[in-house]
Every structure is written in structure tokens, then in C-alpha cells.
C-alpha positions in Angstrom: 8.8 114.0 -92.9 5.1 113.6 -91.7 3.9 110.2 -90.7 0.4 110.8 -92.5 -1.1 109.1 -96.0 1.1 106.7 -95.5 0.4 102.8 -96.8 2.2 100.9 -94.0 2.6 97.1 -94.1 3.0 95.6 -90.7 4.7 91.7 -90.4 4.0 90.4 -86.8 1.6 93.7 -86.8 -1.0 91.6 -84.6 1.8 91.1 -81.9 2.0 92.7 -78.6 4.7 95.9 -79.9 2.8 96.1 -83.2 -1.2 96.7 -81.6 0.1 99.6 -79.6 2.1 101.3 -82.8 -0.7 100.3 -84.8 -3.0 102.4 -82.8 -0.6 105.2 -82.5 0.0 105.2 -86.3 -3.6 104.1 -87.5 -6.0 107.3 -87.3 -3.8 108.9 -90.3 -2.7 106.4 -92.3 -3.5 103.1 -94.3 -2.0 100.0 -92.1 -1.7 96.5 -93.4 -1.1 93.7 -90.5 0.3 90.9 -92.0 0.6 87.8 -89.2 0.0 84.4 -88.3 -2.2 85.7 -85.7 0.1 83.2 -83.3 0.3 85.5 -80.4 -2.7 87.9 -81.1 -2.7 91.0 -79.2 -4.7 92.9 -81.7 -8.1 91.0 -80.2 -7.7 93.3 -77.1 -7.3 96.5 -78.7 -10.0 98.6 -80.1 -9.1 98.2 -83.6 -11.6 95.3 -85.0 -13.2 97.2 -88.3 -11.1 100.2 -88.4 -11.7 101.6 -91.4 -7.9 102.5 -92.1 -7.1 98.5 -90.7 -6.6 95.7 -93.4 -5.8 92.3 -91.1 -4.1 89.5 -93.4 -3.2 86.5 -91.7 -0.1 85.0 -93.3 3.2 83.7 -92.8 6.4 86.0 -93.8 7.9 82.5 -95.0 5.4 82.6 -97.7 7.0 84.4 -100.9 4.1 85.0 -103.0 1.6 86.1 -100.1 4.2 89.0 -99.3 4.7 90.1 -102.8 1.0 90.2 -103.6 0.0 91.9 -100.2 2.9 94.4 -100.2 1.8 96.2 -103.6 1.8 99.7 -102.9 3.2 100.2 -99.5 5.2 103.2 -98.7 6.8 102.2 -95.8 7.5 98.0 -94.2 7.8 97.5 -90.3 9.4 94.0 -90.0 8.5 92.6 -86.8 7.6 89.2 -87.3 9.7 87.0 -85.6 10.2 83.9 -82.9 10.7 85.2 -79.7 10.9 84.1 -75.9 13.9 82.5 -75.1 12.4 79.5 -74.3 10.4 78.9 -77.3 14.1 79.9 -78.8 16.1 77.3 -77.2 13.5 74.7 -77.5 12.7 75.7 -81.4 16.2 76.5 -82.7 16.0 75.8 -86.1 12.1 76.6 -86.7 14.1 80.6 -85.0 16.5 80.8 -87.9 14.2 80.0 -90.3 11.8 82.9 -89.5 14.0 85.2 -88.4 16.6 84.8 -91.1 15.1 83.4 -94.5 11.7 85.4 -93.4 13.7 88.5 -93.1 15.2 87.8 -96.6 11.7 87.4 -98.2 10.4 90.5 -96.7 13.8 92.7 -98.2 13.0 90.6 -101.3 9.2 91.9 -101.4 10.6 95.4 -100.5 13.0 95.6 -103.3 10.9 94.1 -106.2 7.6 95.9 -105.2 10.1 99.1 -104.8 9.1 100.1 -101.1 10.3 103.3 -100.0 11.8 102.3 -96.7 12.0 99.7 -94.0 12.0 99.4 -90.4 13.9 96.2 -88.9 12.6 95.4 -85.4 15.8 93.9 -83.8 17.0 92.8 -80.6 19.1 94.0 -77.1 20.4 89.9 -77.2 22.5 90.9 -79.6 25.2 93.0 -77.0 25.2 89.1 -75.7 25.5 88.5 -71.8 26.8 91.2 -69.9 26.7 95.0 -71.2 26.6 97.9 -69.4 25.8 101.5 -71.3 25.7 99.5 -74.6 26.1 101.4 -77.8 24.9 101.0 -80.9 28.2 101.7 -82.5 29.8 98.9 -79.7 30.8 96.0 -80.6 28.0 93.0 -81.1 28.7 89.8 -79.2 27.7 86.1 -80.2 27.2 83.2 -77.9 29.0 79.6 -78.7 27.2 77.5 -81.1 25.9 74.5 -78.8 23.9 77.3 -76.8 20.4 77.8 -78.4 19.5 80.8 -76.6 22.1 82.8 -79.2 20.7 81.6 -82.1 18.3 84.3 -81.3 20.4 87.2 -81.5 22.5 85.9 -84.4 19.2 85.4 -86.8 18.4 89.2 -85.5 21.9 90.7 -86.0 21.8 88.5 -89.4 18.7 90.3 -90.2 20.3 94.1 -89.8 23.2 93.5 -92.0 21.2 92.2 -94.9 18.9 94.7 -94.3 21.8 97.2 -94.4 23.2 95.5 -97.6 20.3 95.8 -99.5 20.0 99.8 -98.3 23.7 99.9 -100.4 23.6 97.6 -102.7 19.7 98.3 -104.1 18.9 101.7 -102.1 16.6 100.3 -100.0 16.2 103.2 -97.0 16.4 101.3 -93.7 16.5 101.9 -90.0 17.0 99.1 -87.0 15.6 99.4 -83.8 17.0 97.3 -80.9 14.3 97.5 -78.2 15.5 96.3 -74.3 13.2 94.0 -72.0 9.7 95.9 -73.1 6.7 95.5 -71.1 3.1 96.5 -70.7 -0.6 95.7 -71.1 -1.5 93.5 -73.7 2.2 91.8 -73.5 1.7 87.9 -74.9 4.3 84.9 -74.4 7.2 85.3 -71.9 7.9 88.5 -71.1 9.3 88.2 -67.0 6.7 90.9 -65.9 3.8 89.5 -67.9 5.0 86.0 -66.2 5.6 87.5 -62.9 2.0 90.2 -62.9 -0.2 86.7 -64.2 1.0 84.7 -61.0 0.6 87.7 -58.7 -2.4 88.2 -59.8 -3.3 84.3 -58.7 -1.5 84.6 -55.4 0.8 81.9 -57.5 4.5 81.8 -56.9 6.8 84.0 -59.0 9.8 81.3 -60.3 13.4 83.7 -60.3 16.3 82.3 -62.1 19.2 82.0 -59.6 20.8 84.1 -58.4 18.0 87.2 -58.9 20.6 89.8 -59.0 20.4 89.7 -63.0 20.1 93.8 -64.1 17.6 94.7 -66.6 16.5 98.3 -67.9 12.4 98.0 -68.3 10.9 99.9 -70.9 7.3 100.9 -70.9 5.4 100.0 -74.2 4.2 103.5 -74.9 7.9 104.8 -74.7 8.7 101.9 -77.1 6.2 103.0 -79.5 7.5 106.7 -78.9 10.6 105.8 -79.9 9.5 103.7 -83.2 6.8 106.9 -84.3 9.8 109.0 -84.0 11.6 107.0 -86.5 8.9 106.9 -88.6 8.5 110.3 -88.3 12.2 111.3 -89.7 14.6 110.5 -92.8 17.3 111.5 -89.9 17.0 108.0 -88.6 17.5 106.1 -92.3 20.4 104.1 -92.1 21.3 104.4 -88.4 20.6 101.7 -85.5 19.0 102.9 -82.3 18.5 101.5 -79.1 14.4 101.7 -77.5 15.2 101.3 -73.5 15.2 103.9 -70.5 18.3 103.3 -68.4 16.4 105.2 -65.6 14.1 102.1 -65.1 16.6 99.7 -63.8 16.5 96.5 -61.7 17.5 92.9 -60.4 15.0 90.5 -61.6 14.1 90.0 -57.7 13.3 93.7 -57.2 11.0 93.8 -59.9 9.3 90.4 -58.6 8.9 92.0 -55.3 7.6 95.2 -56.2 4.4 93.8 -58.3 4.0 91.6 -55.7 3.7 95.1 -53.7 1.9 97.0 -56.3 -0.9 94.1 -56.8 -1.1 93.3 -53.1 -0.2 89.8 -54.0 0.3 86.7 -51.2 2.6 85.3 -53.5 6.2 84.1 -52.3 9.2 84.2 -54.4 10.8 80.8 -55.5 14.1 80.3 -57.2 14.9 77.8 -59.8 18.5 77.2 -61.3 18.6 78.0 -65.2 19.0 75.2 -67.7 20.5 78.3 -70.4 22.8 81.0 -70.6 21.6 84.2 -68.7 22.1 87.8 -69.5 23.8 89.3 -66.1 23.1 92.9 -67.3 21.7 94.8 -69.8 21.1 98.6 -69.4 21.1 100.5 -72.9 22.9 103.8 -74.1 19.7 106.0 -75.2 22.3 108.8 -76.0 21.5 108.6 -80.4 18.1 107.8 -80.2 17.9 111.3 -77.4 20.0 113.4 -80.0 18.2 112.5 -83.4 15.1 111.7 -82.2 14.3 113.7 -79.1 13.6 111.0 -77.5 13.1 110.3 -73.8 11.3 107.5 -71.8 8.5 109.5 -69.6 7.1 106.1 -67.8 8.8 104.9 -64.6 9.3 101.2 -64.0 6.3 101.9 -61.2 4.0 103.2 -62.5 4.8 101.1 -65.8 4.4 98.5 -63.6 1.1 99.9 -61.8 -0.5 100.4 -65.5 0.1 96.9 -66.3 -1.4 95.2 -63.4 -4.6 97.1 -63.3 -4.9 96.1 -67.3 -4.4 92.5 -66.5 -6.8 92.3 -64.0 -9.0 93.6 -66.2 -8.6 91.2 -68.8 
């Protein structure tokens, strides 16, 4: 299947993930951004007045703004969501709201307008706080209720079963992508390298969570977008769930603070701070199905991720 002539609809396409795909995707088919233009990416890509580029600013709460924007779309990336666990904990029920009954309208939109297929942007949180390898056919783990920072990953893992029921119950073709800790220029909100590059880049100190040994597997926004263009690019992947990571770029959370603060020739100190929610101990991903259906593999190393994403920020 060939990604081109395609009418793609976008939610959250203004978002830091979505500007890259969208200008991977854009030069051969029709995109349609639909977003609240909350965290707006988009403004520092080259895309203002692409010809092939309809910008709609809306919310994916909003029933009737869906419906009527939605007409004639071939193919629905859903990646409008809360995120940042922060604004998570802090926003609980404003997270399930969007996440959950936004998700809903958008499978609603799909079915009723008769969209050929959909793409459910998902979440790592949902292999909860300590998994090593994980696998997509593992089993999923949710925190206690009482501890906000889960009701992220329950509103996301949520979101892949109905979007899995309505692929058997209406034969809506859907695929879900669970992307782990990505990074890169044009990264919005609180992402810990965006965070950690901004105050290395201001000789500021970069704030660890204690202990700093937390593991993460980095992955490089264009490998991200790989990965998604790839599923795009297949009906192999309709119906499966696939992790977007690259185990080879793997870290404590004090490693990676010390190497941009070597990388950006910074004068900035590392201070720690105790965490007031639960933390994720490690998280490295299985890349096994996504390698074996999709061909996929991550080219960027956390370095010279790392590298690209300080010169962009200083930059900008």
C-alpha cells in the first residue's frame, strides 16, 4: 500500500510528533491538522501555506467540528491528547476527558463518515513502572487509583481497546502505536531533554528526580516518524500494536543530564529534587514486531540525537 493521494486528518497534528510526520507525509498527500493549537509546533516548521496543508483549529471534544471536518478522509491519525506528567497529575480529570471521551468522538467521526483506517497514537506508561524488553503482547499494568500520574496510561490503554472494538464490531481498520520517551527539535511541554537542553543552554541548573538512576530508552523524532510512515505505509500493521523506541539508546536520567551538559558546553550543575509522584524505574522497549513487519530500525544514536537537538534550540 502506497502512502500517496491520500486525504489524511491529523488530531493534535500541530503538536511536536505530528509537524515532523506532517512534513514527511505532506509533499504527496492532502493533510488536515485538526488542534487547539495549545502546544504549537507547526509555527517552527516550514509548512505555513502548503498547498497540500489545511490547519483547523478545534477541539477533539467537539462532536460536530469532527464530523464536519473529517468528510472525506481516507485515513485518521489520533494524536490529540493531554500529556506531560505533570500537567497529568495536576489536571486529572480535564486527562480523562480528552483522552477518553475525545478518543470516542474521533472513532465516532471515523465510523459515521466511513474512514478507511485509523492510527491510535498511544503511550510506553501503559507497561506501568518498571519493564524491561516490554512486549506488545505483555501484559499491561495500571497504577492504584489515588495516584494521578496513571490516569494517563489508563485513558490511553482505554483508548486502544475501544479503538480495537470498533475495528470488530464496525470494521474500522486500526493500528496503535506506543512510542517511548521521544525527543528532538521542536519538542514542546515537558519532555526531560527539552527541559534539561533549555537550562543548559542558560547555564541554568538541570533539576534530576532522586535517585537519577531511573533507565529510559531515547528515541529520536525522525526514527519516531520512521516508524509511524511505515505503518502508514502497510495493511500488515492493521490491527496489530507496535512499540516506537530504540533499545540501543539507553540511559539513567543523570547520564543523559550530563552528557548535554557536555555536548552544549554548558556551566550548568546538576541538582536533585525528591519526586512528589510515582516514577518509572525503567522502561526499555521490545522493537522485535515493529523490526519484523515494518523493517524498522532506529538509525539515530542518543548523541548525536542529542547533538541535533541542541544546535536546533539554540537556534530558535
Amino acid at each position: 500500500m502506497k502512502l500517496k493521494g491520500k486525504n489524511i486528518f491529523i488530531t493534535g497534528g500541530a503538536g511536536f510528533i505530528g509537524s515532523h510526520l506532517t512534513e514527511r507525509i505532506i509533499g504527496d498527500n492532502e493533510i488536515t491538522i485538526f488542534d487547539t493549537l495549545h502546544r504549537n509546533s507547526l509555527q517552527y516548521s516550514k509548512l505555513n501555506n502548503h498547498k497540500n496543508l489545511k490547519l483547523v483549529k478545534g477541539d477533539i471534544l467537539g462532536n460536530k467540528e469532527l464530523e464536519q471536518n473529517i468528510e472525506n478522509t481516507d485515513i485518521v491519525i489520533h494524536m490529540a491528547a493531554i500529556a506531560g506528567v505533570g500537567t497529568v497529575v495536576s489536571k486529572p480529570t480535564t486527562t480523562l476527558k480528552i483522552n477518553l471521551m475525545g478518543s470516542y468522538n474521533v472513532l465516532e467521526a471515523c465510523r459515521k463518515k466511513n474512514v478507511e483506517r485509523i492510527v491510535v497514537f498511544s503511550t510506553s506508561e501503559v507497561y506501568g513502572p518498571n519493564v524491561y524488553q516490554a512486549s506488545e503482547n505483555g501484559m499491561t499494568t495500571l497504577g492504584p487509583i489515588g495516584k494521578p500520574r496513571w490516569v494517563y496510561a489508563m485513558s490511553k490503554l482505554a483508548s486502544e481497546f475501544l479503538a480495537d472494538s470498533y475495528h470488530r464490531e464496525y470494521g474500522l481498520k486500526f493500528t496503535s502505536a506506543r512510542p517511548f520517551n521521544v525527543y528532538g527539535p521542536r519538542q514542546m511541554g515537558e519532555g526531560a531533554i527539552h527541559n534539561f537542553i533549555a537550562n543548559a543552554l542558560k547555564n541554568e541548573p538541570l533539576i534530576i528526580h532522586q535517585p537519577g538512576s531511573q533507565i529510559r530508552s531515547w528515541c529520536y523524532v525522525d526514527d519516531a516518524v520512521d516508524a509511524l510512515v511505515r505503518i502508514l505505509s502497510t495493511d500488515k500493521s492493521e490491527g496489530e500494536v507496535f512499540n516506537i523506541g530504540n533499545p540501543q539508546a539507553t540511559s539513567t536520567t543523570l547520564q543523559t543530564a550530563e552528557t548535554i551538559i557536555r555536548l552544549s558546553s554548558s556551566e550548568s550543575k546538576v541538582q536533585f529534587k525528591e519526586l512528589e509522584y510515582p516514577e518509572v524505574n525503567i522502561r526499555v522497549p521490545s522493537i522485535n514486531k515493529a523490526r519484523r513487519i515494518l523493517g524498522f530500525m532506529p538509525k539515530v544514536s542518543l548523541e548525536e540525537g542529542i547533538k541535533r537537538t541542541i544546535d536546533w534550540y539554540k537556534q530558535h
